[in-house]
FITIDREN-829253 format. One record per atom (N, C-alpha, C): residue number from 1; residue in three letters; x, y, z. Coordinates in nm, 3 decimals, always signed. Layout:
FITIDREN-829253
+------+------+---------+---------+---------+
! resi ! resn !       x !       y !       z !
+------+------+---------+---------+---------+
!  NUM !  ALA !       X !       Y !       Z !
...
+------+------+---------+---------+---------+
END
This chain:
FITIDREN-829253
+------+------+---------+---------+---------+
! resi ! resn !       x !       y !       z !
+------+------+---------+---------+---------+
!    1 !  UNK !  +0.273 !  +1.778 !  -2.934 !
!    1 !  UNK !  +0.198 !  +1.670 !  -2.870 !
!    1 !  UNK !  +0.160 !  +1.568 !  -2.976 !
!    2 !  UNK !  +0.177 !  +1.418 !  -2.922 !
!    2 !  UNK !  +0.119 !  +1.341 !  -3.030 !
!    2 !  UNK !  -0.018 !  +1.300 !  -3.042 !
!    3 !  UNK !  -0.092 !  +1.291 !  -3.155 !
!    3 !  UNK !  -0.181 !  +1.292 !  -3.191 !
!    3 !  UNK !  -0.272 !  +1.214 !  -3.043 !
!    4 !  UNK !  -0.219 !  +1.047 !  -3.046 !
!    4 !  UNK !  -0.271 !  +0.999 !  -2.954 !
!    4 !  UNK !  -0.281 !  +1.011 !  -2.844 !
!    5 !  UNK !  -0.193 !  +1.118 !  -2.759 !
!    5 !  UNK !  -0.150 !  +1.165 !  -2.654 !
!    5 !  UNK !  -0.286 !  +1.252 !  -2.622 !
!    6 !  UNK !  -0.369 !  +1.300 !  -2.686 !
!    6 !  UNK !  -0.451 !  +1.387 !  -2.658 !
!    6 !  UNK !  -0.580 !  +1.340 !  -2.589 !
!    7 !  UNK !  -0.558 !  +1.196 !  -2.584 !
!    7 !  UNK !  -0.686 !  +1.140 !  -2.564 !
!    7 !  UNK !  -0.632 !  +1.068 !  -2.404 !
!    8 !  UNK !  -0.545 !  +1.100 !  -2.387 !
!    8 !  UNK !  -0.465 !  +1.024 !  -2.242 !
!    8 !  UNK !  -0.501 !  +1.153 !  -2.121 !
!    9 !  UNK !  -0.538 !  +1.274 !  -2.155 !
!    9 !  UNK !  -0.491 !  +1.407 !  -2.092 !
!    9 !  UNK !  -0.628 !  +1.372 !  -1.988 !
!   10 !  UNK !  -0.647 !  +1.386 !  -1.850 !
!   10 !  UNK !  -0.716 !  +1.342 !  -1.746 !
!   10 !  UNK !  -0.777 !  +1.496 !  -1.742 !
!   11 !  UNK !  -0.882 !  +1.540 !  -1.640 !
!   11 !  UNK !  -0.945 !  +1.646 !  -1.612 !
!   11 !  UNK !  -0.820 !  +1.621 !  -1.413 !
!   12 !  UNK !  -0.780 !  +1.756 !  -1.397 !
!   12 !  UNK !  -0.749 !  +1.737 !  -1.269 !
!   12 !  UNK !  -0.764 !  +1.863 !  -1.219 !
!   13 !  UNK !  -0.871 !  +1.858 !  -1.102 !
!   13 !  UNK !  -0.921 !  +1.990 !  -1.003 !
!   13 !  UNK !  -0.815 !  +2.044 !  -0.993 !
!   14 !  UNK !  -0.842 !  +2.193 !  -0.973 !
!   14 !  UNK !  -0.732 !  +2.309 !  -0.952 !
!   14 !  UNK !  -0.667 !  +2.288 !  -0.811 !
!   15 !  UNK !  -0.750 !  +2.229 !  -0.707 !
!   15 !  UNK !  -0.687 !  +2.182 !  -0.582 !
!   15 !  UNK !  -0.546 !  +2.074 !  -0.580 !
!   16 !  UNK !  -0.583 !  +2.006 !  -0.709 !
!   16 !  UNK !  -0.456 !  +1.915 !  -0.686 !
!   16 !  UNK !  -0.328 !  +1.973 !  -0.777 !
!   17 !  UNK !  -0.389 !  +2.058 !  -0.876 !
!   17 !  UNK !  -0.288 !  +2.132 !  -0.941 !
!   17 !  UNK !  -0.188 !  +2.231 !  -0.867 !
!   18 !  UNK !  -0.278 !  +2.292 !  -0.751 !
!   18 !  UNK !  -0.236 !  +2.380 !  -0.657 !
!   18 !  UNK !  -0.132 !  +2.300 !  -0.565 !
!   19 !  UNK !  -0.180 !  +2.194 !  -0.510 !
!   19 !  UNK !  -0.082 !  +2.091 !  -0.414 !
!   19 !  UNK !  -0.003 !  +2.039 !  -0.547 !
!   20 !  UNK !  +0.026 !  +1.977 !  -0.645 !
!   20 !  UNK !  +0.139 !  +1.989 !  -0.686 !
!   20 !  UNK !  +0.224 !  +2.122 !  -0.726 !
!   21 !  UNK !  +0.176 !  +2.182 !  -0.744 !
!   21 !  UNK !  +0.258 !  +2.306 !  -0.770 !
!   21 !  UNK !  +0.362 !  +2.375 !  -0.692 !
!   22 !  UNK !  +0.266 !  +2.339 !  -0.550 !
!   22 !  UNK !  +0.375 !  +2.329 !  -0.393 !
!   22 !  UNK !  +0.480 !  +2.266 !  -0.354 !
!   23 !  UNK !  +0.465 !  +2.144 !  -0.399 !
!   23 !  UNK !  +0.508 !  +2.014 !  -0.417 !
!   23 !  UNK !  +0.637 !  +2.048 !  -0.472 !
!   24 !  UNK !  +0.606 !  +2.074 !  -0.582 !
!   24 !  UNK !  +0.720 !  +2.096 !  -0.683 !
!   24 !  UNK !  +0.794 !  +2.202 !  -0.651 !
!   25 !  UNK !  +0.767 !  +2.277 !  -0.640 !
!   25 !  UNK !  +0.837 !  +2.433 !  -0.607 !
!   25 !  UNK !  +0.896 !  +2.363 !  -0.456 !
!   26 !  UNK !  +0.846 !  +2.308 !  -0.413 !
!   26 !  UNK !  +0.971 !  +2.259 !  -0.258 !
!   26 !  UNK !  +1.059 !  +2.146 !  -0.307 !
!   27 !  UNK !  +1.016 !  +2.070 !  -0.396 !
!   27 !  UNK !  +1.177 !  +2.013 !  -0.435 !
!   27 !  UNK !  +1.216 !  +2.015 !  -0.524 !
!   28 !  UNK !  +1.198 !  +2.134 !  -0.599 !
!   28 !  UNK !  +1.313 !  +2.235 !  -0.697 !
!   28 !  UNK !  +1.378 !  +2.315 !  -0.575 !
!   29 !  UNK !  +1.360 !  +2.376 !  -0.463 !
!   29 !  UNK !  +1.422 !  +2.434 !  -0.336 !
!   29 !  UNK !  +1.488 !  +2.294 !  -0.275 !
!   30 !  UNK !  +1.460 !  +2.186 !  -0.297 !
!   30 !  UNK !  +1.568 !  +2.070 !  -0.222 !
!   30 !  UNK !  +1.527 !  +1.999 !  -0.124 !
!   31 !  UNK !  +1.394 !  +2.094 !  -0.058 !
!   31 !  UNK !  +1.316 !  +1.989 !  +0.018 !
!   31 !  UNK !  +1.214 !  +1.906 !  -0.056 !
!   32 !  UNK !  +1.258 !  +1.757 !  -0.062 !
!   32 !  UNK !  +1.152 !  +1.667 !  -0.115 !
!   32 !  UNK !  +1.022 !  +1.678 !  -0.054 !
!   33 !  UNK !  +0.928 !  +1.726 !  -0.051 !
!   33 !  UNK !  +0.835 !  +1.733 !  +0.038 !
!   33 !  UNK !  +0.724 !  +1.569 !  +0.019 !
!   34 !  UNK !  +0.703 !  +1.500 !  +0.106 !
!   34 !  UNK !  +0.616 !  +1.406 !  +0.084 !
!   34 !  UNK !  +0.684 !  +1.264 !  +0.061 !
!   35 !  UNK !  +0.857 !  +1.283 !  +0.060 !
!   35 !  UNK !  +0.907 !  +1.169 !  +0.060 !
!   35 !  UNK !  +0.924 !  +1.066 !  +0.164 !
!   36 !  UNK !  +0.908 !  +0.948 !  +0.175 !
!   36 !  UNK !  +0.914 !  +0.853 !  +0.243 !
!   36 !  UNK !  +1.060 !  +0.821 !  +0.267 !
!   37 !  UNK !  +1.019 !  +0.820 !  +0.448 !
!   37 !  UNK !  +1.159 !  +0.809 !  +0.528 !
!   37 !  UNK !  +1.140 !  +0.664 !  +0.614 !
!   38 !  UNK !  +1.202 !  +0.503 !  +0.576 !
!   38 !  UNK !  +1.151 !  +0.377 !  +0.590 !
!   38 !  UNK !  +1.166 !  +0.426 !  +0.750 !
!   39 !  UNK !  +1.221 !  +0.458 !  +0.828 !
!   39 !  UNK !  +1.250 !  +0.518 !  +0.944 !
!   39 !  UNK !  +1.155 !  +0.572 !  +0.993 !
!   40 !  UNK !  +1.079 !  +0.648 !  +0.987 !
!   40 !  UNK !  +0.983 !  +0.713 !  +1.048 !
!   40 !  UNK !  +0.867 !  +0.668 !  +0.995 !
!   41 !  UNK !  +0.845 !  +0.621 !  +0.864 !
!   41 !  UNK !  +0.635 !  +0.471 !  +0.863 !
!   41 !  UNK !  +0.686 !  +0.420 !  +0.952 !
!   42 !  UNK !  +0.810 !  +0.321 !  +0.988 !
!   42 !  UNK !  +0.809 !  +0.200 !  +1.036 !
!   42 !  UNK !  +0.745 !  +0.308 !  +1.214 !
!   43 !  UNK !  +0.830 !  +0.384 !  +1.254 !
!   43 !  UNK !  +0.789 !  +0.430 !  +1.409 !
!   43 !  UNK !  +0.646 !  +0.475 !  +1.402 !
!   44 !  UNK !  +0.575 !  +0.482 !  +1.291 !
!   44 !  UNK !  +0.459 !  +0.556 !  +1.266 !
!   44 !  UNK !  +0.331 !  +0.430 !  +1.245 !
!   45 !  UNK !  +0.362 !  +0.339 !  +1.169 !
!   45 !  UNK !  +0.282 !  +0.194 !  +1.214 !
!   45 !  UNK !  +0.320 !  +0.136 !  +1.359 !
!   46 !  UNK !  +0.437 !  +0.129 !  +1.375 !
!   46 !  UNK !  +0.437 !  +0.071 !  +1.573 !
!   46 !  UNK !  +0.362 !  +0.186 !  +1.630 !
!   47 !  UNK !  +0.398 !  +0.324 !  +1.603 !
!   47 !  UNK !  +0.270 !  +0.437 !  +1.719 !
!   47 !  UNK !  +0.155 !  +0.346 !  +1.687 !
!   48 !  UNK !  +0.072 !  +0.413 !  +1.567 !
!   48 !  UNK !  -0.013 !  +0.321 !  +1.541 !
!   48 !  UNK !  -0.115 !  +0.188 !  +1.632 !
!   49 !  UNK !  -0.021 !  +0.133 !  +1.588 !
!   49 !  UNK !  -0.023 !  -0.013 !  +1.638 !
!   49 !  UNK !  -0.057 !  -0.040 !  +1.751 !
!   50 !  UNK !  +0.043 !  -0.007 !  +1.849 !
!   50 !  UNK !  +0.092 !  +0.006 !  +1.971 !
!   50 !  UNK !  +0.172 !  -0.145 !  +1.954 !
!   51 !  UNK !  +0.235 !  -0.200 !  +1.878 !
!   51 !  UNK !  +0.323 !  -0.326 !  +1.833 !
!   51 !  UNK !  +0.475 !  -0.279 !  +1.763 !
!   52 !  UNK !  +0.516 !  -0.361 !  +1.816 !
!   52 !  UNK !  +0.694 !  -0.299 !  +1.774 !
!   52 !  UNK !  +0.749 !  -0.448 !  +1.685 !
!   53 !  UNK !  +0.708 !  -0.556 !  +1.702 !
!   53 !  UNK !  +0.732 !  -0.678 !  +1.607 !
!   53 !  UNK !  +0.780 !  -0.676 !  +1.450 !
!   54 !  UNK !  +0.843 !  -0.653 !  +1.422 !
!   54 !  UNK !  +0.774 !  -0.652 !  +1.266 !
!   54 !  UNK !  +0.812 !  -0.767 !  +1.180 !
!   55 !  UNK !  +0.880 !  -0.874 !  +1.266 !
!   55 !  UNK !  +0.939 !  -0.989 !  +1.199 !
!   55 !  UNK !  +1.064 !  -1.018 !  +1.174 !
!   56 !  UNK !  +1.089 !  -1.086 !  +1.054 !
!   56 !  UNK !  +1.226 !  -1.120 !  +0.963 !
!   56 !  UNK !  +1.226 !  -0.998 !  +0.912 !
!   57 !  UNK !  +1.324 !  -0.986 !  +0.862 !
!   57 !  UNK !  +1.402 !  -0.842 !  +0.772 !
!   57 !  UNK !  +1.371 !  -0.828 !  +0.628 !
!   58 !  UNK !  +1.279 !  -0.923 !  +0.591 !
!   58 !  UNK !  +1.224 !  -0.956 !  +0.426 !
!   58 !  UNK !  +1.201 !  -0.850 !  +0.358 !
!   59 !  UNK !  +1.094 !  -0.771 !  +0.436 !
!   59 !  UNK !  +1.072 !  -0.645 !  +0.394 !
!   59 !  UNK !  +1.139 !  -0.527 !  +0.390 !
!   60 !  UNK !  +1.262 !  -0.523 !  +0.430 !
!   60 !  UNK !  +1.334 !  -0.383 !  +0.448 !
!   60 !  UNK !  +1.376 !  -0.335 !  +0.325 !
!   61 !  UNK !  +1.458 !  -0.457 !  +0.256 !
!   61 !  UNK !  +1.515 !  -0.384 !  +0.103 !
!   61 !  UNK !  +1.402 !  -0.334 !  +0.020 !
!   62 !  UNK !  +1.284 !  -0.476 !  -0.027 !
!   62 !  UNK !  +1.181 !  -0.371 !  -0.122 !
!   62 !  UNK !  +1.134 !  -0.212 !  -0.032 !
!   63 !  UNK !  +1.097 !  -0.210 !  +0.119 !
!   63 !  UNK !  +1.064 !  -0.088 !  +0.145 !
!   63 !  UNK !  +1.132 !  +0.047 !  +0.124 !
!   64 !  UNK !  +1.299 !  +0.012 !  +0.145 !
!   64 !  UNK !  +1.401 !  +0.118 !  +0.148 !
!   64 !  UNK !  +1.388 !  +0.160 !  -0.036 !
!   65 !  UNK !  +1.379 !  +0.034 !  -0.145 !
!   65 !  UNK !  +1.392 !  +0.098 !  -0.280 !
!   65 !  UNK !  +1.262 !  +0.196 !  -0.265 !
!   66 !  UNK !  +1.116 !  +0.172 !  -0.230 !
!   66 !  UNK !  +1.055 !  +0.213 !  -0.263 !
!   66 !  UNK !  +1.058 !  +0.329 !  -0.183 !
!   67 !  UNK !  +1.075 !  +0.330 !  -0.074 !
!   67 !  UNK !  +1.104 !  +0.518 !  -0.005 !
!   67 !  UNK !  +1.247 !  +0.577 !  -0.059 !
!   68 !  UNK !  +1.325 !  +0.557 !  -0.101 !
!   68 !  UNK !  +1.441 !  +0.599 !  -0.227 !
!   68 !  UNK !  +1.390 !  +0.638 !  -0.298 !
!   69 !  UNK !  +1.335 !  +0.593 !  -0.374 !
!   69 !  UNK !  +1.250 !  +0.655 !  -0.507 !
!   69 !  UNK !  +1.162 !  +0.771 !  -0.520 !
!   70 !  UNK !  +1.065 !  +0.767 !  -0.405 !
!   70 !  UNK !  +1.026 !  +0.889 !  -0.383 !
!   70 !  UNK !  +1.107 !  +1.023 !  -0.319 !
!   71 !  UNK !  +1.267 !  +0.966 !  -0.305 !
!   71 !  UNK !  +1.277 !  +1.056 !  -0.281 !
!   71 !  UNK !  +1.375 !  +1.114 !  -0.414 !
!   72 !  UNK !  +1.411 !  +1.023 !  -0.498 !
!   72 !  UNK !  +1.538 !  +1.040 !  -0.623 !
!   72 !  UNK !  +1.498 !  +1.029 !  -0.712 !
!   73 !  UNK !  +1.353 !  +0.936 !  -0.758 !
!   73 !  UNK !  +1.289 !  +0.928 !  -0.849 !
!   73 !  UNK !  +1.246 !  +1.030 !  -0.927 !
!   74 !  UNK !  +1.176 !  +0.975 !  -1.063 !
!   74 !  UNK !  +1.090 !  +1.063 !  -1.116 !
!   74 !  UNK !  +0.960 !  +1.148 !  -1.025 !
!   75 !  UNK !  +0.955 !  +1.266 !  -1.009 !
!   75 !  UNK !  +0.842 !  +1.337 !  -0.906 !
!   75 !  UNK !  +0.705 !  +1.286 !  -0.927 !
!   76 !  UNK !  +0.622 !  +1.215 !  -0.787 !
!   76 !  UNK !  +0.528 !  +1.192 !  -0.822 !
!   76 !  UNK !  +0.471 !  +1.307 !  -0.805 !
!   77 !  UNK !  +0.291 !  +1.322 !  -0.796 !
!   77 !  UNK !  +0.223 !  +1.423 !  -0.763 !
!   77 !  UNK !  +0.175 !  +1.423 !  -0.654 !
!   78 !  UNK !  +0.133 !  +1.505 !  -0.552 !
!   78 !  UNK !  +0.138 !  +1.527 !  -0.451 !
!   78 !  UNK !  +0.058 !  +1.393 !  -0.346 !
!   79 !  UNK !  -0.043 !  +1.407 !  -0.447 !
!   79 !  UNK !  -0.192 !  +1.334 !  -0.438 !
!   79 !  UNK !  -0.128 !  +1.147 !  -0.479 !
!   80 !  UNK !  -0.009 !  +1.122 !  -0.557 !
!   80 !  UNK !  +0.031 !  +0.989 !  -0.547 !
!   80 !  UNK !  +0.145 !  +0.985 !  -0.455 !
!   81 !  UNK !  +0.194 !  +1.054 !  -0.383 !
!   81 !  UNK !  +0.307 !  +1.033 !  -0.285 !
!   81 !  UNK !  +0.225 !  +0.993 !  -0.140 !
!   82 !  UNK !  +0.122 !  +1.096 !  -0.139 !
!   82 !  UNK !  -0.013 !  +1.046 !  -0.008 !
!   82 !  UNK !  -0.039 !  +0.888 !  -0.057 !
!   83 !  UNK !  -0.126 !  +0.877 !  -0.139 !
!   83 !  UNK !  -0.157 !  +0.713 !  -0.131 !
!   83 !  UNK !  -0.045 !  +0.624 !  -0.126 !
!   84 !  UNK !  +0.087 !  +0.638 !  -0.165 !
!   84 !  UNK !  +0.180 !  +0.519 !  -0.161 !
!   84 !  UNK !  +0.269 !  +0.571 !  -0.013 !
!   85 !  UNK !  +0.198 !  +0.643 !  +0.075 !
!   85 !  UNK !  +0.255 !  +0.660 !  +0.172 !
!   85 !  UNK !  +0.116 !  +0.573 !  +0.292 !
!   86 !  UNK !  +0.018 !  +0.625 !  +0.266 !
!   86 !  UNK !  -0.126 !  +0.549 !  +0.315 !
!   86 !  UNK !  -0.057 !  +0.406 !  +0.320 !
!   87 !  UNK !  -0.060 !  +0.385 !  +0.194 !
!   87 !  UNK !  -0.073 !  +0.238 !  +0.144 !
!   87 !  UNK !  +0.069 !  +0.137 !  +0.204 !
!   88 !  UNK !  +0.138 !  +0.192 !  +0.168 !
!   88 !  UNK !  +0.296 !  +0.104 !  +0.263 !
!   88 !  UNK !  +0.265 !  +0.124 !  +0.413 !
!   89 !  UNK !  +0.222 !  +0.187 !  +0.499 !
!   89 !  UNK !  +0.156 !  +0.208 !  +0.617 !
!   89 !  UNK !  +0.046 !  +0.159 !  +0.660 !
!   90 !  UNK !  -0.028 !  +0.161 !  +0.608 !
!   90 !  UNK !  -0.112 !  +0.028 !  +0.581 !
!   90 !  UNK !  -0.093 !  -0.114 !  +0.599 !
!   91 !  UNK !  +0.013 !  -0.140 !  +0.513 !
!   91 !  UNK !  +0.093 !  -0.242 !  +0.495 !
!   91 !  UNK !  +0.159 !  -0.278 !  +0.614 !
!   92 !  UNK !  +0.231 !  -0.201 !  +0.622 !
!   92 !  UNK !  +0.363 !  -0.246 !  +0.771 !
!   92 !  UNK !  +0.269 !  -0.254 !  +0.895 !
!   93 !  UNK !  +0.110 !  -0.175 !  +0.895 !
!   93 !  UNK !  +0.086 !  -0.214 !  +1.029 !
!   93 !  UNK !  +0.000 !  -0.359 !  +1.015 !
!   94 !  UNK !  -0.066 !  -0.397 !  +0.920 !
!   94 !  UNK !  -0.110 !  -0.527 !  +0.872 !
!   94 !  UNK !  -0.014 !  -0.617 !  +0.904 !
!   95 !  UNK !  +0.121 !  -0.616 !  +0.901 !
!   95 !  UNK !  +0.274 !  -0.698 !  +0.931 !
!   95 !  UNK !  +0.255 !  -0.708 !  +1.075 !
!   96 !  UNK !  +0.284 !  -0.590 !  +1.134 !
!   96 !  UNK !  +0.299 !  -0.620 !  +1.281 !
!   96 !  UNK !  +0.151 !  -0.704 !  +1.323 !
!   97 !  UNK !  +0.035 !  -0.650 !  +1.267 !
!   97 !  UNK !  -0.083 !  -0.679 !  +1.379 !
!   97 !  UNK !  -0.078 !  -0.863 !  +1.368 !
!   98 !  UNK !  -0.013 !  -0.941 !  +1.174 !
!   98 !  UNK !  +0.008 !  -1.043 !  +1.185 !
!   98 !  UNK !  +0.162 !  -1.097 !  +1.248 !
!   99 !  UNK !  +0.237 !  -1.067 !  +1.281 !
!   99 !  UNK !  +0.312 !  -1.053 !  +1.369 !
!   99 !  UNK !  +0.284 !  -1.081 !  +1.496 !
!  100 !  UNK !  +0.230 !  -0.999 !  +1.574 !
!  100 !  UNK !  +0.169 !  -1.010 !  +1.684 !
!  100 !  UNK !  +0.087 !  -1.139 !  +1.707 !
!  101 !  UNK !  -0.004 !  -1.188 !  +1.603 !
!  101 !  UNK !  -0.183 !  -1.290 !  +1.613 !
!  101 !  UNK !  -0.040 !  -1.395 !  +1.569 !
!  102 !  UNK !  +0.047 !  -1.495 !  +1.512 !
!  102 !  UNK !  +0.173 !  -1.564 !  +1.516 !
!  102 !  UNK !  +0.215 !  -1.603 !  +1.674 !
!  103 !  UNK !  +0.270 !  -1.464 !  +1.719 !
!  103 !  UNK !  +0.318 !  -1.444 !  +1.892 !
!  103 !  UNK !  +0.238 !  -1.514 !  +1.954 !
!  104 !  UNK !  +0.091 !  -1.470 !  +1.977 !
!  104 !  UNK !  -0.002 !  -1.493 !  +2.048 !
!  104 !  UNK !  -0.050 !  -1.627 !  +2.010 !
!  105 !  UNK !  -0.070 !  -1.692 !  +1.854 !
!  105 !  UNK !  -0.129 !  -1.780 !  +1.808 !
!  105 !  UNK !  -0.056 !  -1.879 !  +1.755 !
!  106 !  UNK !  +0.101 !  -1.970 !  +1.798 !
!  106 !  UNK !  +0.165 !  -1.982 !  +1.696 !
!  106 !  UNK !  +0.118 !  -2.128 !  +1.625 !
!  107 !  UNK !  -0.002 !  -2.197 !  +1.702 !
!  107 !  UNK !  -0.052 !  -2.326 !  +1.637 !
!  107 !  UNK !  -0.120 !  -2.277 !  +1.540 !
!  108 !  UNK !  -0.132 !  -2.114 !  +1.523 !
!  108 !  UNK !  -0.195 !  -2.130 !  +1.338 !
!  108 !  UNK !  -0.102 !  -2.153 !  +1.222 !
!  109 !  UNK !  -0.005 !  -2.197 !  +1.241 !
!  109 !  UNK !  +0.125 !  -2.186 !  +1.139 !
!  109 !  UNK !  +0.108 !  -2.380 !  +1.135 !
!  110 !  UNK !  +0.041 !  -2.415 !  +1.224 !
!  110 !  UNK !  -0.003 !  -2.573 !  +1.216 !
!  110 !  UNK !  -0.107 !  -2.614 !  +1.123 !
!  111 !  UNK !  -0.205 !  -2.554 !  +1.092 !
!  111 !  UNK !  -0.361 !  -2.576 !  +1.058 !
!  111 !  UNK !  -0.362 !  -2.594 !  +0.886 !
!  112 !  UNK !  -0.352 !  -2.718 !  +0.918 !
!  112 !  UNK !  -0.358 !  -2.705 !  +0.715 !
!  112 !  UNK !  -0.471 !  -2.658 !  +0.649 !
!  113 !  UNK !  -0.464 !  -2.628 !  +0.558 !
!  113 !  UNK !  -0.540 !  -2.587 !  +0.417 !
!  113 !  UNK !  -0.578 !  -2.621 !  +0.374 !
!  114 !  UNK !  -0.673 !  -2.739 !  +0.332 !
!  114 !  UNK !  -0.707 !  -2.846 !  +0.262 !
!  114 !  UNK !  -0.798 !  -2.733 !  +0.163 !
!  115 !  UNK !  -0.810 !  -2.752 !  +0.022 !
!  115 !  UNK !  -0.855 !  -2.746 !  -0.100 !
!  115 !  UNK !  -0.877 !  -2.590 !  -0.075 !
!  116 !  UNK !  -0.832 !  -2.548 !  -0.085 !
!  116 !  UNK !  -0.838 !  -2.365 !  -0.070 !
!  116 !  UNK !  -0.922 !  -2.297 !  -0.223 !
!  117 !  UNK !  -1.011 !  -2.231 !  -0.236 !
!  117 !  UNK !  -1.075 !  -2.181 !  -0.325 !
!  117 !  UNK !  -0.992 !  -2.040 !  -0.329 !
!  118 !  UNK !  -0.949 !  -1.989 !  -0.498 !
!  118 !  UNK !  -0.879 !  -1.869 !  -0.521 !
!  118 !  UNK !  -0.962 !  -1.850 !  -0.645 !
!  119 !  UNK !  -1.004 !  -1.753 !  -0.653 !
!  119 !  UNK !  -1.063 !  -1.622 !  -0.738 !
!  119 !  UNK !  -1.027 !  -1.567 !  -0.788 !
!  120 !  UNK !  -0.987 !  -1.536 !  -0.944 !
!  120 !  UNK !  -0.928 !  -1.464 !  -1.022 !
!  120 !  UNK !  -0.974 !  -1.421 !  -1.162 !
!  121 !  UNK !  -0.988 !  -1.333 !  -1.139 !
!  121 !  UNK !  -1.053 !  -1.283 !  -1.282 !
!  121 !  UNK !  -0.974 !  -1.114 !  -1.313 !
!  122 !  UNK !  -1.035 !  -1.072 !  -1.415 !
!  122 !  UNK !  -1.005 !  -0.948 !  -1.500 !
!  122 !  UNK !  -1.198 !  -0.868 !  -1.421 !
!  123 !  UNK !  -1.156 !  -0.769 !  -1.437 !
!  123 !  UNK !  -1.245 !  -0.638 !  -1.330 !
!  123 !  UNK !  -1.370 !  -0.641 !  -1.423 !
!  124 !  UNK !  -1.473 !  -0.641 !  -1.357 !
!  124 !  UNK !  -1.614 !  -0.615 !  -1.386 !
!  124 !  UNK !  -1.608 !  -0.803 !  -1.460 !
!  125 !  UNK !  -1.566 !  -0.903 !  -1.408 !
!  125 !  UNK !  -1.646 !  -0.994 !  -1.499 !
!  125 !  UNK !  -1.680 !  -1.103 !  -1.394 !
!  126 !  UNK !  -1.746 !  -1.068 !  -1.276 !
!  126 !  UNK !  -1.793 !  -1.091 !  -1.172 !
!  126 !  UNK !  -1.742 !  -1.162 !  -1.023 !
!  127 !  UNK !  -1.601 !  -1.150 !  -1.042 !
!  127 !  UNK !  -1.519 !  -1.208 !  -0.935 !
!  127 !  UNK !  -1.592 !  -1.210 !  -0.825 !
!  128 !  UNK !  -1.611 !  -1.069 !  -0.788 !
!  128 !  UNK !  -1.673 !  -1.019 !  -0.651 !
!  128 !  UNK !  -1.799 !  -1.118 !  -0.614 !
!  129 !  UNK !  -1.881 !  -1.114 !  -0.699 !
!  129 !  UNK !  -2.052 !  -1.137 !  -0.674 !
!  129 !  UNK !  -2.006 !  -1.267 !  -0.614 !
!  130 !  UNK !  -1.889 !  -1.365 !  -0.769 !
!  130 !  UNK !  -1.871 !  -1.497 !  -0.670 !
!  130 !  UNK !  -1.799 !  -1.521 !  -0.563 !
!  131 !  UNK !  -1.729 !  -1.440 !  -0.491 !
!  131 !  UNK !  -1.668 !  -1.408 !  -0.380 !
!  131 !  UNK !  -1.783 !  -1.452 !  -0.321 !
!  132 !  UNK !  -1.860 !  -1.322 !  -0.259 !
!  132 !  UNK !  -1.959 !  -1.318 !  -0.214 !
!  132 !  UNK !  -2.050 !  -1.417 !  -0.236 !
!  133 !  UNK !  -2.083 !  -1.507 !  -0.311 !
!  133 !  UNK !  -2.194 !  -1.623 !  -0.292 !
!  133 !  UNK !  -2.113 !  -1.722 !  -0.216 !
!  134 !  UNK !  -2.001 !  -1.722 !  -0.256 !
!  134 !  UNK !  -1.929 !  -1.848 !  -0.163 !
!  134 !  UNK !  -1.912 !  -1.812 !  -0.041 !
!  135 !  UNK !  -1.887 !  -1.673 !  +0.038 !
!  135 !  UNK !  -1.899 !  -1.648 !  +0.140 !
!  135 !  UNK !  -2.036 !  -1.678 !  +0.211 !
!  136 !  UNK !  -2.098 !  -1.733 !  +0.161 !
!  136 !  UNK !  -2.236 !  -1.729 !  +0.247 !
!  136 !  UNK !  -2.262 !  -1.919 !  +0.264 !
!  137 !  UNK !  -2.157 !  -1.925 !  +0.227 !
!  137 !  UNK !  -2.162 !  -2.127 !  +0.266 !
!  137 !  UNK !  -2.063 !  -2.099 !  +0.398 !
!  138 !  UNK !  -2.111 !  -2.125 !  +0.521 !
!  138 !  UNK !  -2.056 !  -2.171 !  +0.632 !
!  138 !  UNK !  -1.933 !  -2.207 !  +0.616 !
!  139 !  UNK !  -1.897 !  -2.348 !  +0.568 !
!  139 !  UNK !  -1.791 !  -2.397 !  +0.551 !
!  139 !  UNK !  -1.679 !  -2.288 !  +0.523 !
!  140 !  UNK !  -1.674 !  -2.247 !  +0.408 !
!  140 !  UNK !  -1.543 !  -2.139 !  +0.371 !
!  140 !  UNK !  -1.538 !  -1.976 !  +0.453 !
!  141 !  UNK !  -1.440 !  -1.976 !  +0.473 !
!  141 !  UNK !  -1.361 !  -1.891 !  +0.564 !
!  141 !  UNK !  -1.342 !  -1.764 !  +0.431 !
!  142 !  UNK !  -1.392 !  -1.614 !  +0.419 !
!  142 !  UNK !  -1.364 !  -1.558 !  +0.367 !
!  142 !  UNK !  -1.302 !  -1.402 !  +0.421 !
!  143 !  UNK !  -1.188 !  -1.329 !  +0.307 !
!  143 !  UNK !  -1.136 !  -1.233 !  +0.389 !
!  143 !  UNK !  -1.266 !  -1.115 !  +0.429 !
+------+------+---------+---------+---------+
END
């Protein structure tokens, strides 16, 4: 081990050691367990949903590399195959539900933008707080 390497080593509960261990031992046996099939999120945000829309086709290639990977890739751990399965699901039903509010709404694709305020900073150096003060002026529209 290298010296500096020792200071990278995380504390991780025996619960998640246990679910990878499962993990692993099923795809050293060949079943990937936990891999993403773009085929079944996509039917799993329309259940979801109750919306079948999902647009232009923009999204299919980045989605297909990224459910490939989990399944050919380097092995994630059990506990990161759940969140980037959450999280792209998440995603695709956020697509349809704007998908759908487009269908239903399509004069918002009319409504200009005039002087749009964007927020950007590096973490803890108070983005948020000013988020939040500007949200409390009427005028601006915040997420």
């Amino acid at each position: 081990m290298n010296e500096g390497d020792k200071y990278f080593k995380f504390y991780r509960p025996w619960t998640l050691k246990l679910a990878d261990g499962i993990v692993s031992l099923l795809d050293r046996r060949g079943k990937r367990c936990l891999a993403l099939d773009e085929a079944n999120i996509i039917q799993k945000a329309q259940k979801k949903t109750g919306l079948y829309d999902l647009g232009d086709n923009s999204f299919q290639e980045p989605l297909r590399i990224i459910c490939e990977h989990t399944r050919t890739g380097k092995p994630m751990s059990a506990l990161g195959r759940l969140m980037a399965y959450d999280d792209i699901l998440y995603r695709l039903m956020n697509r349809l539900k704007i998908e759908a509010t487009l269908k239903k709404n399509p004069e918002i694709l009319n409504v200009k933008i005039q002087q749009p305020i964007i927020i950007a900073g590096l973490a803890r150096t108070g983005t948020t707080l000013l988020q939040r003060l500007l949200a409390k002026d009427p005028d601006n529209r915040t997420p």
